[in-house]
N, C-alpha and C positions, 0 to 999 in steps of 0.2 A: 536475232536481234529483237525482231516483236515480240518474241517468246520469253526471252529474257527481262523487258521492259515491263509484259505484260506481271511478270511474276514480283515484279518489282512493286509495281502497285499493290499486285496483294496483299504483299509482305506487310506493306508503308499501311493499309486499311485494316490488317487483322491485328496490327502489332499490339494497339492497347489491350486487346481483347486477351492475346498471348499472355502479356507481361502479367497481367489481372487473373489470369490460371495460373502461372508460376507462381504467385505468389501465395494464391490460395489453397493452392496443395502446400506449401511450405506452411501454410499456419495450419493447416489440417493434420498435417504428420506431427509439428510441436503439439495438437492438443487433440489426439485420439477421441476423446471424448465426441466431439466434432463429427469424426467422420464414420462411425458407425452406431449402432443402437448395444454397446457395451461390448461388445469382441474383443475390438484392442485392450480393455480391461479386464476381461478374461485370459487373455494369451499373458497380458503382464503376468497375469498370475501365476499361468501355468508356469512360465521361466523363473517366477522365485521358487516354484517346488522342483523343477528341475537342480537349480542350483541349492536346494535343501534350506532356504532361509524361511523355515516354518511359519515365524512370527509374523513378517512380512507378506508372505500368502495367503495364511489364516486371513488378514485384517483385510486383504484383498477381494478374497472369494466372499468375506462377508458381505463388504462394500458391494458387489457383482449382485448378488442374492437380494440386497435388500433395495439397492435402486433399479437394479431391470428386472421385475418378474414377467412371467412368462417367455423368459430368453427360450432359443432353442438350446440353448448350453446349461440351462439352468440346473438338469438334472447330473450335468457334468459338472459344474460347480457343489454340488452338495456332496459329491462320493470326494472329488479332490480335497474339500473341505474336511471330510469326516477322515480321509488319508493325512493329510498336516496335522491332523489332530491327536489321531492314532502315533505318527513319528514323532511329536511334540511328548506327549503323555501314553506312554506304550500302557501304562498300568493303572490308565484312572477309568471312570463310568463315562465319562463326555465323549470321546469319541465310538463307543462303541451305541450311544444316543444317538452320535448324528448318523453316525450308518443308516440305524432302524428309520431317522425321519427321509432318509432318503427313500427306503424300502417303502415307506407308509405311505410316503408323496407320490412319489411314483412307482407305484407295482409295474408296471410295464417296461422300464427302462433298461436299456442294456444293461446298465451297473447294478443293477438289482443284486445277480446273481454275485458279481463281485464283493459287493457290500455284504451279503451273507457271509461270505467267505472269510472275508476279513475278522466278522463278529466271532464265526470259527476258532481262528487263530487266539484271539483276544477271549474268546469265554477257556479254551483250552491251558491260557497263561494264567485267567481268575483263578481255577480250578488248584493248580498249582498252588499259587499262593495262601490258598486254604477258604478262599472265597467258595464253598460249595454249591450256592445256589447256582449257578454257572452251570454246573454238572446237567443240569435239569434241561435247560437250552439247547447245550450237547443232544442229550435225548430225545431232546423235539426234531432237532436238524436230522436225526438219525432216522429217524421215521419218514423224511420227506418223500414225493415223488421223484423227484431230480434226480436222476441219477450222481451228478456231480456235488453237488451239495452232499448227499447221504453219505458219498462217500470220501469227502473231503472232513466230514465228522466222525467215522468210522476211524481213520487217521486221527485226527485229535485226541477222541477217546483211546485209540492205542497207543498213544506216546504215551497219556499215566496211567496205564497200562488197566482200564476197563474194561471187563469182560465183556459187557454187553455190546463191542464194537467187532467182538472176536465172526458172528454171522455174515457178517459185511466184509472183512478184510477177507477172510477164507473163498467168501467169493472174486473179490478183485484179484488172489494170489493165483486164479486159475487162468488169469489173462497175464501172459509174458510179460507183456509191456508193465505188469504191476508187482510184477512178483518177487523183485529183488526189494523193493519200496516195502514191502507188510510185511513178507517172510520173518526179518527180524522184529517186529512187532508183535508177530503171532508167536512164535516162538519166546518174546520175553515175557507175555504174558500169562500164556502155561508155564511156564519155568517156575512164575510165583506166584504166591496164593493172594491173589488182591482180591478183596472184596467191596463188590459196590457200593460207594456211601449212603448211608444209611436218610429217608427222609427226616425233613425235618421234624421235630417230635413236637405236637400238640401241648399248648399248656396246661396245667391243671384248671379245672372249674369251679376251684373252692374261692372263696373269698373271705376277708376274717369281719369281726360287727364293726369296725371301726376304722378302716382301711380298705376303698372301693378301687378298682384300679380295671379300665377296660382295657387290650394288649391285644390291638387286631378283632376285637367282637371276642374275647378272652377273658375269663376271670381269675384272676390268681391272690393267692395268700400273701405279705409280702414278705420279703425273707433281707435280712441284713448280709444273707452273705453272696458273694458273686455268683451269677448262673456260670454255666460255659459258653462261650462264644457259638453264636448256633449262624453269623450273619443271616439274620432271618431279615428278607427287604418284601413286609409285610402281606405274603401267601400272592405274589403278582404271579408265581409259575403254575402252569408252564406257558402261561401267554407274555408274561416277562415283566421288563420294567415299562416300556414305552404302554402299556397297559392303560396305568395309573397316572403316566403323563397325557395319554388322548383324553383322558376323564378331565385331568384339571384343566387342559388347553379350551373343551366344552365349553366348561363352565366361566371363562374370562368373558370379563365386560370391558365395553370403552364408554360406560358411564358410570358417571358418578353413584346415582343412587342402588341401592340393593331395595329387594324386599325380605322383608323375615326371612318369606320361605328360602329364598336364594343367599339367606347371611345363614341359615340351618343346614342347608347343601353343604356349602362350604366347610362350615365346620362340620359335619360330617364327613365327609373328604378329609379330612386333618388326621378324624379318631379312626374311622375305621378302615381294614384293609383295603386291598383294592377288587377282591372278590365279593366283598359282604358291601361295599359301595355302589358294585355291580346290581349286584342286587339290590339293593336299596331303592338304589337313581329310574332304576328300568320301569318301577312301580309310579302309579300316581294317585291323586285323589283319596281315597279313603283306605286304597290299600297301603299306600305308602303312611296315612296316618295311623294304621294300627301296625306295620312295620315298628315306626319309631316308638307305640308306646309298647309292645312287647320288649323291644330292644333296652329303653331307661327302665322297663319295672324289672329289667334283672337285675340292674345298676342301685334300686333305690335302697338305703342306707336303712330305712325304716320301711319295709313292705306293709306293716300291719298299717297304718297310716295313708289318708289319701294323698297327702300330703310326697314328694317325691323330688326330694333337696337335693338328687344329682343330675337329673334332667334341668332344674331349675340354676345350679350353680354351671353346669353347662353352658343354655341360653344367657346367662348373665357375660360369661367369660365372652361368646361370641359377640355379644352387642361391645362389650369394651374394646376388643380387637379392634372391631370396625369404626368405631370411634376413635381410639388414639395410637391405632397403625396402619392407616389408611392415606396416609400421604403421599403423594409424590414427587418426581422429583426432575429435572430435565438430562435426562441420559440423550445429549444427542449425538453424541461420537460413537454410542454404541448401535451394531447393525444387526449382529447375533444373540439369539438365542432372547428374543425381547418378551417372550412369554416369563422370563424369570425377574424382570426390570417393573416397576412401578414406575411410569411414565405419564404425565399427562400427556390425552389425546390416543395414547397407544390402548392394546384389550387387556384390562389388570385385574389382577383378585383383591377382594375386598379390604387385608391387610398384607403386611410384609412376614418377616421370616415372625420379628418381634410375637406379632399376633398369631403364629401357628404356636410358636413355644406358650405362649400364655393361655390358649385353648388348652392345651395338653396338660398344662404343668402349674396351672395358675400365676397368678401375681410371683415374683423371686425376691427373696428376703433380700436381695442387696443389687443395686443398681446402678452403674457408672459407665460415663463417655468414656469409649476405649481409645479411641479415635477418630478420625477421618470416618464421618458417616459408620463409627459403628459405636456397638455399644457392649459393656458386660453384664451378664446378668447369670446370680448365682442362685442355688437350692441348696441349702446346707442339708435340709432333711435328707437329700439323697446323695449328698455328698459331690455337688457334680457341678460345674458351670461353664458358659458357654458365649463366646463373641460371635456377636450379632451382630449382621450388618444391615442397613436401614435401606427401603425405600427397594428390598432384596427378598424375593421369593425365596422358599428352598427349594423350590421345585430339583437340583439339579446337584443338592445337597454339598453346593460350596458358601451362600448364607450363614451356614450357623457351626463351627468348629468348638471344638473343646478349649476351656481354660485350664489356667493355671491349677487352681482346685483339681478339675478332672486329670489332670496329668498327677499332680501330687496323690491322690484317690487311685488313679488306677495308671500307675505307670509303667506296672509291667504288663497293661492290657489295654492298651487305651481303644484298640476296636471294640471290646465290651463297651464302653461309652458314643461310640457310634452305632455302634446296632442297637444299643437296650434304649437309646435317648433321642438320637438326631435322625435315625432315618425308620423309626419305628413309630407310626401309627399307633396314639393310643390317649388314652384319660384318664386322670389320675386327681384323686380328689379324697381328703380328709376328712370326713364330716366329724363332727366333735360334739359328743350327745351329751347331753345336760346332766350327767350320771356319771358317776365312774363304774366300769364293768365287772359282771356278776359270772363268776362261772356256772357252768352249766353241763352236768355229763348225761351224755346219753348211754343208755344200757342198752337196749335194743329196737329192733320194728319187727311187728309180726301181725300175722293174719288169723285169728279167730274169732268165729259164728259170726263170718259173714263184717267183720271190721280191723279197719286196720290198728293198731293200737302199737302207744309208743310207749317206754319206761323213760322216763330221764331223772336225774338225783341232782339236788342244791346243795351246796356245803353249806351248812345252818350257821358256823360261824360267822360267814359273812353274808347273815339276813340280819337285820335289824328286828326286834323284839320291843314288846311292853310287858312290863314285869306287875304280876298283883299278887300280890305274899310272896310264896316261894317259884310260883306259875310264872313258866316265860311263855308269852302268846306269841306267836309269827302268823303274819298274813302278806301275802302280795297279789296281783293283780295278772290272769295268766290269761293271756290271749295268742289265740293258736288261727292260723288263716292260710288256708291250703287255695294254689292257684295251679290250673289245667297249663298244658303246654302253650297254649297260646298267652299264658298270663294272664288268666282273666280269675276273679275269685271265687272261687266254686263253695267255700266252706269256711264261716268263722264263728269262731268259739270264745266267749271272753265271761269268765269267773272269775271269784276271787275265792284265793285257797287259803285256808287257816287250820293251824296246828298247834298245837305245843306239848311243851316239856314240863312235869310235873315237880320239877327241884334241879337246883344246880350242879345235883349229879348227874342225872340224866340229860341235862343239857351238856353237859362236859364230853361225855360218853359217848353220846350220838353224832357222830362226823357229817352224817348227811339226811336230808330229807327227803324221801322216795315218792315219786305220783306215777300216774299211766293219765293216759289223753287217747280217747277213742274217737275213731274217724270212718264217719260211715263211707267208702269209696269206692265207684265202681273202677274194675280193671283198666288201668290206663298210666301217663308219666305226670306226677304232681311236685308241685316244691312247696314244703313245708315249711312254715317261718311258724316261730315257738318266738314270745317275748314276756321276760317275765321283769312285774316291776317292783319294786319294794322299795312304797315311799320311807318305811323307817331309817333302813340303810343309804337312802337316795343311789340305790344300784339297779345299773339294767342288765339284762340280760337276752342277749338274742342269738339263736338257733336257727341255721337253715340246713334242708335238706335236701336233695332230688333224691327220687324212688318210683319204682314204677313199681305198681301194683298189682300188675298182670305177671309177675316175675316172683317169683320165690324168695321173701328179705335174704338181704346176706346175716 
């Protein structure tokens, strides 16, 4: 009876106390948030990928990622992440991203190796598809120490039947437990004669006098007609894409102002690859400044002249960028991937997608709201255009898609206009010389007593003349400037050459007007710029060359 009485009082003294925990686990279980430091938002997450409802896990694990850092599950959240994303989009670049920033975040992590694996599978499907830079990744995994990795690529490379995975699998086939697994893989790949795909090919070095175009730190001629699809993703292998993403994530700010130097960065990052960016970023001070003026005096439209209108129409395009696509804008629903978002408050690059295509491509002959924060903008000269979204990097190359034009233009190839335009690093610039152009043939280069000496011929037709009796006089203005490999000017020559023709038969007669131009040079690689000018014609003419002198002319 006291024992019962006694407990009665208890009960009657703890009961508020009780009731006041009941209830607070009941509000604690309605609002998870509450009762742990983001668990129960992770577990959420995990049961929408068990039940496969991608969208709703994606936005999950992001939500997870972006409000609890440093969870202990964090680095479980990024591989699950990068998995939703992979069964969302088995065939895009995004999930095989988020793998790498899992790998990059965390090297240590148990999913590391998984997330490699994954990339595996996913560079093995690119490959496939005709993506070949993939192949190269392949080749790296192949090389690893891991044993499971090496040989988890050794597999992949023998499904499209790679020879070079043929060392590795011959090895696994000697372990039973693997032998039924490769046997047919080695066998289908002796069977037929496949051959490694070939690297990607270098482009040509030539450039024409009126059409300047850098493609990767590249000089090319340009040509109307289509290349072949080469998807070149700007020489990032074999260290990859996430390469060229840790460069640009560097260089984000979470303010407002730039300085030159860092609005130069930038657009350097735009133009050039991510190997020749490497190099570039790594340098400082005065080596990074004769970097960049070797780099523009390849570029320049006019070498004989101090003067260098594509370094300068360059710097122009970059201050406009930064001027009128530097805006941003309130993404606050978004949690992922905020390195590609123009955010106030968040770490942004200096403009949006807008301002990388106008660095590369200049000003677009025609310009309109496409919609909804985006916009179109066309290049008739190359035929090609492109909806832009605003306040949107491309870092991840979902910003800037092909239009209409580019589908009408190239629709049985519209990956040409993804690789040659939106995911290709480069500079492209018209200069437009106050002359219309003089042809110019060269005959040869050759080395005697001791000089280098060049033949080149004018077609006299089109020199402009003064005529007195029956005498036609021709004269222009020839300036020859030879630069060492560093680009510096070692040698210039500037005459003015005069000829003529004794009657208007021998002017008729004579197709061309022959000189030589001697070059006293010691053994070494020079680039020769020849400009010849005739104010009577108002025609220019310019020549350039590479040659090394230490080598026998061709």
């Amino acid at each position: 009876m006291l024992r019962s009485i006694v407990n009665h009082h208890l009960w009657k003294r703890s009961q508020p106390a009780l009731i006041a925990c009941f209830f607070g686990w009941i509000l604690l279980s309605q609002n998870p948030g509450w009762a742990d430091d983001g668990t129960a938002l992770f577990q959420k997450a995990k049961k929408k990928t068990v039940a496969q409802l991608w969208d709703e896990a994606i936005m999950l694990y992001e939500e997870f990622i972006h409000e609890y850092p440093d969870h202990k599950d964090e680095d479980d959240a990024f591989f699950w992440l990068a998995y939703c994303l992979e069964k969302k989009m088995p065939n895009d670049i995004q999930p095989f991203l988020a793998y790498d920033e899992l790998i990059q975040t965390f090297p240590k992590s148990t999913w590391t190796d998984d997330a490699i694996v994954h990339q595996i599978g996913m560079a093995a499907r690119f490959v496939e598809s005709g993506k070949e830079e993939f192949r190269d990744f392949l080749y790296e995994k192949l090389e690893e120490n891991h044993r499971q990795i090496r040989q988890q690529a050794a597999i992949a490379l023998g499904k499209i039947r790679d020879k070079k995975a043929r060392p590795v699998l011959k090895e696994m086939a000697e372990n039973p437990d693997y032998y039924d697994l490769v046997s047919p893989l080695i066998q289908d790949m002796e069977g037929r004669n496949v051959e490694t795909a070939p690297s990607i090919a270098a482009k040509s070095q030539k450039r024409t006098a009126f059409e300047v175009t850098a493609s990767a730190g590249r000089f090319e001629e340009k040509s109307q007609k289509k290349e072949e699809k080469t998807w070149d993703w700007s020489g990032v292998l074999p260290t990859f894409y996430t390469k060229r993403h840790r460069q640009y994530k560097s260089m984000l700010k979470n303010q407002k102002r730039w300085t030159p130097d860092e609005l130069i960065d930038f657009g350097m990052w735009t133009i050039l690859s991510t190997d020749e960016f490497e190099m570039y970023h790594r340098l400082s001070g005065y080596d990074r400044s004769e970097w960049l003026r070797k780099y523009w005096k390849k570029l320049d439209p006019t070498p004989t002249t101090q003067k260098n209108e594509a370094f300068d129409e360059f710097k122009r395009r970059v201050n406009y960028a930064y001027a009128h696509f530097s805006e941003t804008w309130d993404y606050r629903h978004l949690k992922y991937k905020k390195d590609m978002y123009q955010r106030s408050g968040w770490s942004n690059a200096p403009w949006d997608a807008r301002g990388e295509l106008y660095i590369k491509y200049g000003p677009p002959q025609f310009q309109t709201i496409h919609g909804w924060h985006t916009e179109e903008w066309s290049y008739y000269k190359y035929h090609v255009d492109f909806i832009v979204k605003l306040y949107e990097t491309n870092i991840y190359y979902d910003a800037i898609q092909p239009g209409s034009l580019s589908y009408y233009s190239y629709k049985d190839d519209i990956d040409y206009v993804i690789s040659t335009y939106i995911s290709n690093p480069e500079f492209r610039y018209h200069y437009e010389y106050d002359a219309d152009p003089l042809k110019l043939k060269e005959n040869r280069f050759f080395t005697e007593d001791g000089l280098l000496k060049f033949n080149y011929s004018v077609p006299i037709k089109e020199l402009g003349y003064e005529k007195s009796g029956d005498v036609y006089q021709f004269d222009y203005d020839l300036t020859v400037v030879v630069f060492d490999e560093d680009m510096r000017e070692v040698i210039r020559q500037e005459k003015k050459k005069t000829f003529q023709r004794e009657n208007k038969h021998a002017y008729k007669k004579d197709k061309y007007y022959s000189d030589q131009v001697q070059l006293p040079l010691i053994p070494g690689p020079y680039l020769v710029s020849i400009l010849i000018d005739d104010k009577h014609s108002k025609k220019i003419g310019l020549y350039m060359k590479n040659l090394d002198t230490s080598r026998p002319p061709d």
